[in-house]
C-alpha positions as CSV (number, residue, x, y, z in Angstrom):
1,X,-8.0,-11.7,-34.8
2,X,-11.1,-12.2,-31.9
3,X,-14.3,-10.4,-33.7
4,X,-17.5,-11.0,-32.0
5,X,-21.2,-9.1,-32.6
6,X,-22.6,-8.9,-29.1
7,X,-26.5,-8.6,-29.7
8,X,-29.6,-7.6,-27.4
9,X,-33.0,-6.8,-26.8
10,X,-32.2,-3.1,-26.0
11,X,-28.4,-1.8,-24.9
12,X,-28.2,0.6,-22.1
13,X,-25.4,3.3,-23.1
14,X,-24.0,5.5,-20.9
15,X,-22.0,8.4,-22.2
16,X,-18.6,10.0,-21.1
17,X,-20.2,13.1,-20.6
18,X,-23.4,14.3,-18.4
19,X,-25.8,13.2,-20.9
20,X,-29.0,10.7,-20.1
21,X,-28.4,7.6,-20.5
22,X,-29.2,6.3,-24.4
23,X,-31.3,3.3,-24.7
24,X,-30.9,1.5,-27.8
25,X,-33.6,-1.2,-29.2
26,X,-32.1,-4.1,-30.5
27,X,-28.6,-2.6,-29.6
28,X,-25.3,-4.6,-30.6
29,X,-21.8,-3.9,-30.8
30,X,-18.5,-5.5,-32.4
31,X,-15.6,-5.5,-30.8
32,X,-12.5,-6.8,-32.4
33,X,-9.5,-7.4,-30.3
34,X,-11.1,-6.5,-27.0
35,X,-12.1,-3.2,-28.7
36,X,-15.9,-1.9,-29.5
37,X,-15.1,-0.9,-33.1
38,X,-19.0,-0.4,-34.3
39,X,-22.2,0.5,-32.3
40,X,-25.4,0.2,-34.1
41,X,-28.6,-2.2,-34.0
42,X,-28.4,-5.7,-34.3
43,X,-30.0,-5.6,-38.0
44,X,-27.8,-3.4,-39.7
45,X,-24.3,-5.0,-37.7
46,X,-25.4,-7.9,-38.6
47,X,-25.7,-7.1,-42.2
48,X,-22.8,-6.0,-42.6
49,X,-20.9,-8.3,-40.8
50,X,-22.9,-11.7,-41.4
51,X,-20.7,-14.4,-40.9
52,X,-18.9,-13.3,-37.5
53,X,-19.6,-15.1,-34.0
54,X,-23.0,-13.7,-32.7
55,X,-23.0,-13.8,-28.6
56,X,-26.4,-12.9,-27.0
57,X,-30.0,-14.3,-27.9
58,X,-32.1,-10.7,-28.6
59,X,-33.4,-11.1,-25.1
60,X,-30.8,-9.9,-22.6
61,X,-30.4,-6.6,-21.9
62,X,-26.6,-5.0,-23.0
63,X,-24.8,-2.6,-20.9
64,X,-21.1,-1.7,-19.8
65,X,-19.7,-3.9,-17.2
66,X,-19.5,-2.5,-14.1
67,X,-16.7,-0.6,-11.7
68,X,-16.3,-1.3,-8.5
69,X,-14.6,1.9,-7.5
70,X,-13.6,0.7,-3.7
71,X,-12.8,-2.7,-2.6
72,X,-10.4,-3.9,-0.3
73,X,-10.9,-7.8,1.1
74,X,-12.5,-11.0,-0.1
75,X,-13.6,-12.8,2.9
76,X,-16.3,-10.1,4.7
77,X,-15.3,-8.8,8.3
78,X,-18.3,-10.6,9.4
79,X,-17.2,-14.2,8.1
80,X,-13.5,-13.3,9.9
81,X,-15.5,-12.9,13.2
82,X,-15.6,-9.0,13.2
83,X,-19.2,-7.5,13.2
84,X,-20.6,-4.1,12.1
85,X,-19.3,-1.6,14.7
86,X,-18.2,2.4,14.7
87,X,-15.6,2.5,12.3
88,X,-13.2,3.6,14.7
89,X,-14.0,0.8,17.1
90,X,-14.4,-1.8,14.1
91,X,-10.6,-0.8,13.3
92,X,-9.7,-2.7,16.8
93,X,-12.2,-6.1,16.5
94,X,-10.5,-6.1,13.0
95,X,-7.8,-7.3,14.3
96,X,-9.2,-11.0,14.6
97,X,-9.1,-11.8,10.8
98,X,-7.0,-15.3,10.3
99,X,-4.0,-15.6,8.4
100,X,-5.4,-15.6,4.9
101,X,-4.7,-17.1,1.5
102,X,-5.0,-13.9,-0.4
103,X,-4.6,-15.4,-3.7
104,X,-7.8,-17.8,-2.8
105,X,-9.2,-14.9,-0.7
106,X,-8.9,-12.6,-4.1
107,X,-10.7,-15.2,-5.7
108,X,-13.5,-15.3,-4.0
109,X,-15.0,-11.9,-3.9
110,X,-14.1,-11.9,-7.1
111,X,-16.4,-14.6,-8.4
112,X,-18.9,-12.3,-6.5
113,X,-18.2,-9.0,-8.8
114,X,-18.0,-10.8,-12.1
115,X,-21.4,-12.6,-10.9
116,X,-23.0,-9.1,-10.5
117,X,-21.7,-8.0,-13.5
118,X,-18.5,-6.1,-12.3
119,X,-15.4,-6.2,-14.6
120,X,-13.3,-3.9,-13.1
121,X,-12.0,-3.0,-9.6
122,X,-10.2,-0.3,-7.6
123,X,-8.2,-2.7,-5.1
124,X,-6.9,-0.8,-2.2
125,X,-4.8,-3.2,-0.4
126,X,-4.8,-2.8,3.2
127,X,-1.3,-3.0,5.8
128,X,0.2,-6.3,6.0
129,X,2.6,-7.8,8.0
130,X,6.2,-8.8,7.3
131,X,8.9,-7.4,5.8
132,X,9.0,-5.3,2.7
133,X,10.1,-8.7,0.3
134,X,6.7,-10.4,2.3
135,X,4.3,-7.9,1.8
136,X,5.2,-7.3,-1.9
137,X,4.8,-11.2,-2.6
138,X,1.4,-11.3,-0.7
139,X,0.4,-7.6,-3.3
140,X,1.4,-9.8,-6.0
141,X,-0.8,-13.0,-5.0
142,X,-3.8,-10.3,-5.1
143,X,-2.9,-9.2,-8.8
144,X,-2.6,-12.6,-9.6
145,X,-5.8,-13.8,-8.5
146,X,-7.8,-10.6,-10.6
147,X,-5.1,-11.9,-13.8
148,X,-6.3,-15.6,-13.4
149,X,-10.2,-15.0,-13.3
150,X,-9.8,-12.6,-15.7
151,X,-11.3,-9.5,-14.8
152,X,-9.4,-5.5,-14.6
153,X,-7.7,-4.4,-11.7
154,X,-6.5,-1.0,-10.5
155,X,-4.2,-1.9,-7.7
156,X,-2.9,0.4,-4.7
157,X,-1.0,-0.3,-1.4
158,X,-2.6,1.7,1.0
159,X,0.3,4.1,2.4
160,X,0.2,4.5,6.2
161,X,2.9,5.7,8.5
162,X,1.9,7.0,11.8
163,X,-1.5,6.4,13.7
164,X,-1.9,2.8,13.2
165,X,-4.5,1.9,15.1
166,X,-6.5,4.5,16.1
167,X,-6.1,8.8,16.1
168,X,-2.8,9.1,18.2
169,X,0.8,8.2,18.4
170,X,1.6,4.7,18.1
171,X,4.0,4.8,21.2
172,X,1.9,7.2,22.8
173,X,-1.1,4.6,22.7
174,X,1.5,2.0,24.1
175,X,1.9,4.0,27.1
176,X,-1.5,5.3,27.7
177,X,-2.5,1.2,28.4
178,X,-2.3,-0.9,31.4
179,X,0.9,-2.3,31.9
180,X,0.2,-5.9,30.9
181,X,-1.3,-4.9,27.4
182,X,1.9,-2.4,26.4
183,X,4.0,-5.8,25.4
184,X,1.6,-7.0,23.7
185,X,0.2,-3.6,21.3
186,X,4.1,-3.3,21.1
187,X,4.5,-6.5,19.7
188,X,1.5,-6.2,17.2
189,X,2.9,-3.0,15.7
190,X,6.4,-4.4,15.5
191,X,4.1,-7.1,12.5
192,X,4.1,-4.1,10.0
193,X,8.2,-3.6,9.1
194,X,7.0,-2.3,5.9
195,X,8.5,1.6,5.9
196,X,7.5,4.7,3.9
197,X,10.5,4.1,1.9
198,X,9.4,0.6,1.4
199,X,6.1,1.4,0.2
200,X,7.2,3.7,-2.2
201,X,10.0,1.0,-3.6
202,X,7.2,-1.1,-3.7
203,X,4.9,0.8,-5.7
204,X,7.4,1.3,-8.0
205,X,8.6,-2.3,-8.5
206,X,5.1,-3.2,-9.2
207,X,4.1,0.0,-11.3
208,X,7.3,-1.2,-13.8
209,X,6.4,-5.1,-13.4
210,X,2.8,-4.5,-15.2
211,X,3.7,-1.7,-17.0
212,X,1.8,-2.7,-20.7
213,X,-0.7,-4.9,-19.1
214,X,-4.3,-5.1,-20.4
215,X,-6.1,-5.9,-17.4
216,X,-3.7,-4.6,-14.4
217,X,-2.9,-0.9,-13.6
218,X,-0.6,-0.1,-10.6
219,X,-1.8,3.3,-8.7
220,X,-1.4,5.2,-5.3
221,X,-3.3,4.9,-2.1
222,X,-2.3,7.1,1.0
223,X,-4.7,5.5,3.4
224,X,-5.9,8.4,5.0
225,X,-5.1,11.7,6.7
226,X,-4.7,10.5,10.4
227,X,-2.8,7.5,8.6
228,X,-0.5,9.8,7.0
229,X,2.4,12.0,7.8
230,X,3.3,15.2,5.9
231,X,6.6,13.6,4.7
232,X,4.0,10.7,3.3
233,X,1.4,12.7,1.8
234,X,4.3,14.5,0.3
235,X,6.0,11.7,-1.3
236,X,2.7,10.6,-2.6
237,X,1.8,13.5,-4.4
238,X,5.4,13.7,-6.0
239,X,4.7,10.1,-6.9
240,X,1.5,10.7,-8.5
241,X,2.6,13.6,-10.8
242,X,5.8,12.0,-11.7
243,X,4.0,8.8,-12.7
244,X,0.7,10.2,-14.1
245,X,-1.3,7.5,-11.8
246,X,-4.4,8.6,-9.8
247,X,-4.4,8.4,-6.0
248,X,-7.7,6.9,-4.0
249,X,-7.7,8.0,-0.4
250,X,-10.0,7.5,2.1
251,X,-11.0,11.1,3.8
252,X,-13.9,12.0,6.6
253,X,-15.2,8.9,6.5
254,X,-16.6,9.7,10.3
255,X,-17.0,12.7,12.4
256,X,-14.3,11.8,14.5
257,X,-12.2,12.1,11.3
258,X,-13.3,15.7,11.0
259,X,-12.1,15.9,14.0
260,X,-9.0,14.7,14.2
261,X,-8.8,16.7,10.7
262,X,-9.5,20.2,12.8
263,X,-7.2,19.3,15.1
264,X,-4.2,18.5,13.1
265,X,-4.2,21.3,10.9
266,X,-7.0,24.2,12.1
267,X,-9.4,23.1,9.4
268,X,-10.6,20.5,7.2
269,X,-8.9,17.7,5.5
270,X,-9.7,19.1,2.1
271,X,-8.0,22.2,3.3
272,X,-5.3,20.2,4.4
273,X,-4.6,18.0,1.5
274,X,-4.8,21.4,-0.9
275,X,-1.6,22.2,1.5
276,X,0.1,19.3,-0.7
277,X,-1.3,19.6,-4.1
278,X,-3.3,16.7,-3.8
279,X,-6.5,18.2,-4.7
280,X,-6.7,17.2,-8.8
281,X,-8.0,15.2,-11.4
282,X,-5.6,12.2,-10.6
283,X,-7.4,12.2,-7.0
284,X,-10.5,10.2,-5.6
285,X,-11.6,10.8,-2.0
286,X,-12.9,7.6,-0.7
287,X,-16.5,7.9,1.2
288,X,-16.3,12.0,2.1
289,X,-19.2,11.7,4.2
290,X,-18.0,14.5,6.1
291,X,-17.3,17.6,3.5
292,X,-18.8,20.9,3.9
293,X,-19.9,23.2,1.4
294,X,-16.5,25.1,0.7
295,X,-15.2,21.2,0.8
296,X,-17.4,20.1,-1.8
297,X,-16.6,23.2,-3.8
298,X,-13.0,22.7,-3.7
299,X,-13.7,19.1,-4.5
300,X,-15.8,20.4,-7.8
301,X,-13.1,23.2,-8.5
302,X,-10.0,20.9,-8.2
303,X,-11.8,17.9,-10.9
304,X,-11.1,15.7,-7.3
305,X,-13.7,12.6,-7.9
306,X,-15.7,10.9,-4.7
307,X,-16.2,7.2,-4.3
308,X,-19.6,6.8,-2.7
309,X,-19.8,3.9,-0.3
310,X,-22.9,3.6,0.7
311,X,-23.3,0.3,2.0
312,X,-20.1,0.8,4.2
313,X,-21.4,4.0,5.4
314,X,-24.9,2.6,7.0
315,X,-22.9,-0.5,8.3
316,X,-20.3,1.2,10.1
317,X,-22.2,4.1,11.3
318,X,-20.3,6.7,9.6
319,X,-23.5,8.8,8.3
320,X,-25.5,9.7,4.8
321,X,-22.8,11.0,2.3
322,X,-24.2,14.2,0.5
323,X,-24.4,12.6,-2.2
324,X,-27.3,15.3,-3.6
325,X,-24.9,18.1,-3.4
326,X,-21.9,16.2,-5.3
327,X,-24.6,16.0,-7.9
328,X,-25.2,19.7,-8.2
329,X,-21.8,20.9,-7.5
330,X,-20.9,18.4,-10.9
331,X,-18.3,16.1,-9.3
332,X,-17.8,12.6,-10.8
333,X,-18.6,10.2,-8.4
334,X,-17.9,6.3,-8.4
335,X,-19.8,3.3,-6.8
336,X,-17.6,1.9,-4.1
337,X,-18.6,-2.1,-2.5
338,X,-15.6,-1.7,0.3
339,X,-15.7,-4.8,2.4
340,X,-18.9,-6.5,1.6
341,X,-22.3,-4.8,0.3
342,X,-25.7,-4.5,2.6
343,X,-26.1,-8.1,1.8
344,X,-22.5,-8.6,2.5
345,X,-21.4,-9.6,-0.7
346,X,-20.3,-7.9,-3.5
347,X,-23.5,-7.6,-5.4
348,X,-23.2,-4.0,-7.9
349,X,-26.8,-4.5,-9.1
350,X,-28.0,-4.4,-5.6
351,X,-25.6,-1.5,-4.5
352,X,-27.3,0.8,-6.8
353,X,-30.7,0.2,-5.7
354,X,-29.1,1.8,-2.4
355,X,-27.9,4.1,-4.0
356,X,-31.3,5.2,-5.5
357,X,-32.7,4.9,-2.6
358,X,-31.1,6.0,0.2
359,X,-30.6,9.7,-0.9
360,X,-34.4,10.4,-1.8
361,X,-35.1,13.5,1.0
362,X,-38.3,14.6,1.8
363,X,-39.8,17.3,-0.8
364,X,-40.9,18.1,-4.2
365,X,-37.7,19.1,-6.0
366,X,-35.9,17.2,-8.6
367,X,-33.1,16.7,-6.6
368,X,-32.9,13.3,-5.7
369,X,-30.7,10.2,-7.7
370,X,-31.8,9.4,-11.2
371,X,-31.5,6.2,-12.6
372,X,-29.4,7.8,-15.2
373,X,-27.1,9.2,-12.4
374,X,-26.8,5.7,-10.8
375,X,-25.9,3.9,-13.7
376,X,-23.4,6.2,-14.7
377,X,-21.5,6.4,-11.2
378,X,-21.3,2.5,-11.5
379,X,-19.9,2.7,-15.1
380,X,-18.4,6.0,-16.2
381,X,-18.0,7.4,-13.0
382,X,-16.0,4.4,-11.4
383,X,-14.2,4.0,-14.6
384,X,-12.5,7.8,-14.5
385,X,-11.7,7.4,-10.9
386,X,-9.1,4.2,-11.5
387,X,-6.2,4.0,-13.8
388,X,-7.6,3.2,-17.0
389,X,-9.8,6.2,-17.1
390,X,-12.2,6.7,-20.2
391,X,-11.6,3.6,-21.7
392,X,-13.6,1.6,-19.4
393,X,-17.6,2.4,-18.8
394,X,-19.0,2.8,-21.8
395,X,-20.2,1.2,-25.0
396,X,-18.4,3.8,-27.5
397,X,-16.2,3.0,-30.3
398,X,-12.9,3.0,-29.6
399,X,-13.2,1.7,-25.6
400,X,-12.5,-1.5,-23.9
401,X,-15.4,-4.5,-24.7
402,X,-16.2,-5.1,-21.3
403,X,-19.4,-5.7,-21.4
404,X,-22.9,-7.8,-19.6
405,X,-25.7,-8.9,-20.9
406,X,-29.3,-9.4,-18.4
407,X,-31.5,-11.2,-18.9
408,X,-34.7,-9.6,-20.0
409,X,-37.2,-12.2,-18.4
410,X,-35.5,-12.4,-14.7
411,X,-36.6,-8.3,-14.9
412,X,-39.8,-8.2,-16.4
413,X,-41.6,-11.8,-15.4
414,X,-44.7,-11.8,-14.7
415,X,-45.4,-8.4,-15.5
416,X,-44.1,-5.9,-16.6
417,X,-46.0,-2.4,-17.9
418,X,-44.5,-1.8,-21.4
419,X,-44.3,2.1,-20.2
420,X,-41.8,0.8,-17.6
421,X,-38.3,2.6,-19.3
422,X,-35.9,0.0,-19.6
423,X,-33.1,1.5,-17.7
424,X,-35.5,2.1,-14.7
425,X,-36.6,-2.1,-14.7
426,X,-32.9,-2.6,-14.8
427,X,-31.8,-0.7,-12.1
428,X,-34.7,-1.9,-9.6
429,X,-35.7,-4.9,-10.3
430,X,-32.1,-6.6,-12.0
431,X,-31.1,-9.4,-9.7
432,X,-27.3,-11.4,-9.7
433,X,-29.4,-14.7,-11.0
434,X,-30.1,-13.0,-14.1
435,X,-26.9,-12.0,-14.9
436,X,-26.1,-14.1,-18.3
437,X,-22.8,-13.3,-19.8
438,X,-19.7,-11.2,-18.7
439,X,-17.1,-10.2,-20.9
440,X,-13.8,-8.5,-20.4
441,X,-11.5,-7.5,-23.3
442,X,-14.2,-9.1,-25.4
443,X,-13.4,-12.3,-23.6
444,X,-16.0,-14.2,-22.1
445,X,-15.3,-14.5,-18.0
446,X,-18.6,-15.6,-17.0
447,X,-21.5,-17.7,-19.0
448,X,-25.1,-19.0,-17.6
449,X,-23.6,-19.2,-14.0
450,X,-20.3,-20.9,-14.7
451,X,-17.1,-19.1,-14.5
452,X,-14.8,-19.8,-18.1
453,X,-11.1,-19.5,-16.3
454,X,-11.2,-20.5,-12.9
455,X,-12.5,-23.5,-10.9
456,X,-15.0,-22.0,-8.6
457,X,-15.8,-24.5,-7.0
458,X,-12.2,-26.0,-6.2
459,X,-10.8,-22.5,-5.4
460,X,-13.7,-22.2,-2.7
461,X,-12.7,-25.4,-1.4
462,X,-9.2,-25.0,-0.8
463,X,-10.3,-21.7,0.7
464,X,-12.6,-23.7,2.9
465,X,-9.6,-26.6,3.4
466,X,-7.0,-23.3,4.2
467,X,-9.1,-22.3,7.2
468,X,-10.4,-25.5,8.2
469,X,-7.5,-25.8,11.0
470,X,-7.7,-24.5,14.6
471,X,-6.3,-20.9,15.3
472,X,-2.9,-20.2,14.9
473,X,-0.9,-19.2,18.4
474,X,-0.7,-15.6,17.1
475,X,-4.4,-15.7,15.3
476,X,-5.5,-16.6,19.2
477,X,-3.0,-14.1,20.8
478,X,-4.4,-11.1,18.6
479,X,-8.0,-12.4,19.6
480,X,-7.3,-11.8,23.2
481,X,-6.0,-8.7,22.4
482,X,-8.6,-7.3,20.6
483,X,-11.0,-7.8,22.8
484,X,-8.5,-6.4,26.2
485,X,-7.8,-3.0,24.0
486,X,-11.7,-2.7,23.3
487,X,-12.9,-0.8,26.3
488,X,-9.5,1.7,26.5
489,X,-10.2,2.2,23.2
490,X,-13.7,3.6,23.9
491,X,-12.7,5.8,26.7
492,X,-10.0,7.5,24.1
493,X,-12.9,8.7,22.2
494,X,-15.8,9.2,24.8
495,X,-14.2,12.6,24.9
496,X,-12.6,12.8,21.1
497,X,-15.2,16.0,20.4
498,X,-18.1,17.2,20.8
499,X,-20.8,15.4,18.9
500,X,-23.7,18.4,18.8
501,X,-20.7,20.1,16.6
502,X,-20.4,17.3,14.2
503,X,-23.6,17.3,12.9
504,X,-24.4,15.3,9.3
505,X,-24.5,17.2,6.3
506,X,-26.9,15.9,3.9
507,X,-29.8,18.3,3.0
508,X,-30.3,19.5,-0.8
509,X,-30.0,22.9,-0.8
510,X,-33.5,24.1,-1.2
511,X,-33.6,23.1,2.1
512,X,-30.5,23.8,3.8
């Protein structure tokens, strides 16, 4: 039996419900097993349990480890040659990433998260190619990777079965380009073999391989309304409910999005997914950048959670989310990092700043972020919108010990004012280098920079080594093709809708 006291200077707690955030001098907890089984101060634990394992020094700061509520790659867009562009644009110069080691891949944005202090992750796999037996090995080498270093894992293939590439027919794209680019689209979409039957075996094979893991949840992703048919989003919300597992879908992540939403069904996506029954508690709607008022409401109504990405959203030009109004209208809302953060990393401590930051709209009235709101979204919020629910995000008896410790000093040197609350130093001036200790399960993953399960150092270096080599023949051939489809793919949506009618809503409602 594993029983460690976890001490601090003062633990940070977030609760399950919409309560402040506690702060608790001299906080500790003991877990046993993986499990918090007693909150108190460090004194009286101690006390009482005097001879077990102390980890912490009394001058790091304790709180949940974090939940990254929307990921999807380890190597950044940017490193694989694709920079910051309109989303639906950036879905075409996409198309240049190598042929990757996902397991090594995996890795590597993973030593970023535990580094910031994340412990768990929503992992929305993107389409690969290959057939169904290829693309379930290559899901498996991601699992593996989040198994070996040790951190949680709430894993979904993103479902996607018409629309591939941008907001029309696959065939009817094909035909709309210049004769000496059909072969070659053709050929790129004839890569992806995996059906909608496929994907649905698949989810099951893996939902029953790590059924009873700790660490490792299996879940359902359908990527996205233009991405999905009606027999799709139908399936997936038969899946869901027979299962009990949430879904995570992306949804008006642009304006064009509304559009094609609009024009698909004569209203809005929420309106349309409410069509299916996939408006619930077991949904998240990734970015929602786009909802309107009724949307929101619906959204509020239906206990539907939002993952905020708001790093994503500024890179990609897909606008402000209202973040404000998800606040009023009492919908749980997650931190998502997507491909990289503002500093294109994964860094959690960083991505709340944003948060705090950039929702803060001119005026008097109190509604703007909190630091209390921001925490939680990173912790509680994150934690409900994945497949292990309540357990994760808190420091309450009875929940999972996955926990960080910061260091005091990195926050408060040189100065400091001692009125300065504790969570608000945290959240603005906590940096990655002061991140001491990271546990998951009450297991320690990461120690005064060193990582306790994996080689960091060698895995970056085979990663290095795997894509030291010249481009592939096909790596080069979807290179050229990128770049051809580029400008046809610009003139589809010069005309896509009217942009004076898609107009951002962000505004708190004092002054709407």
């Amino acid at each position: 039996m594993a029983t460690t006291l976890i001490r601090s200077r003062a633990a940070l707690l977030p609760r399950t419900g919409r309560t402040p955030v506690e702060t608790m001098p001299d906080g500790a907890v003991l877990q046993e097993d993986g499990v918090i089984v007693a909150v108190g101060t460090f004194e009286a634990l101690h006390r009482r349990y005097p001879d077990t394992p102390v980890v912490g020094t009394g001058t790091e700061i304790l709180l949940p480890g974090f939940v990254n509520g929307h990921h999807h790659v380890g190597l950044t867009p940017v490193q694989l040659g694709s920079p910051d562009m309109p989303l639906e644009l950036w879905f075409v110069t996409r198309m240049v990433a190598r042929n990757l080691n996902l397991y090594l891949d995996t890795l590597y944005s993973a030593f970023e998260m535990v580094g910031s202090g994340i412990t768990a992750v929503q992992h929305i796999h993107g389409w690969l190619p290959g057939t169904a037996e290829e693309v379930q090995a290559r899901a498996n080498d991601v699992v593996r990777a989040y198994e070996d270093i040790g951190m949680r894992v709430s894993y979904c293939y993103a479902v996607r079965d018409q629309n591939r590439l941008i907001y029309q027919d696959d065939a009817e794209l094909v035909a709309s380009l210049p004769p000496e680019l059909r072969g070659p689209m053709q050929a790129w979409f004839d890569r992806f073999q995996l059906s909608l039957d496929g994907a649905m075996d698949m989810f099951a094979s893996m939902h029953g391989a790590h059924a009873g893991k700790d660490r490792v949840r299996i879940q359902l992703a359908p990527a996205n309304l233009h991405w999905c048919s009606d027999a799709a989003l139908t399936r997936l919300a038969e899946a869901s409910e027979r299962y009990d597992v949430p879904l995570h879908m992306h949804l008006v992540e642009t304006a064009y999005q509304k559009e094609y939403a609009k024009r698909r069904g004569g209203g809005t996506a929420v309106e349309y997914l409410d069509r299916f029954g996939l408006m619930n508690k077991r949904m998240t709607l990734g970015h929602g950048v786009w909802l309107n008022e009724r949307d929101i409401a619906r959204v509020a109504e239906t206990g539907t959670c939002i993952c905020h990405n708001c790093s994503s959203n500024f890179r990609l030009r897909s606008g402000v989310a209202p973040l404000n109004r998800f606040a009023q209208a009492g919908v749980n809302v997650a931190i998502g990092l997507d491909e990289a953060g503002i500093n294109d990393d994964r860094d959690m401590l960083q991505e709340m700043r944003l948060v705090l930051r950039a929702h803060r709209v001119p005026g008097m009235e109190d509604d703007v972020p909190t630091m209390d709101q921001v925490l939680t979204m990173a912790t509680v919020g994150g934690a409900r919108t994945t497949a292990f629910g309540d357990q994760l995000g808190t420091l309450e008896v009875g929940t999972a010990a996955d926990l960080v410790l910061l260091d005091w000093q990195q926050i408060s040197y040189p100065y400091l004012d001692e009125e300065t609350p504790v969570l608000d130093a945290v959240i603005q001036r906590a940096k990655t280098g002061g991140v001491r200790h990271v546990m998951c399960g009450g297991e320690t993953l990461y120690a005064d920079g060193r990582f306790t399960r994996v080689d960091q150092a060698a895995a970056l270096k085979a990663l290095h080594d795997d894509l030291a080599h010249a481009l592939s023949d096909d790596e080069v051939q979807r290179r050229n093709l990128s770049k051809a489809l580029l400008p046809h793919i610009k003139r589809f949506y010069a005309g896509y809708m009217d942009t004076a009618q898609h107009q951002p809503f962000y505004r708190p409602s004092s002054m709407a």
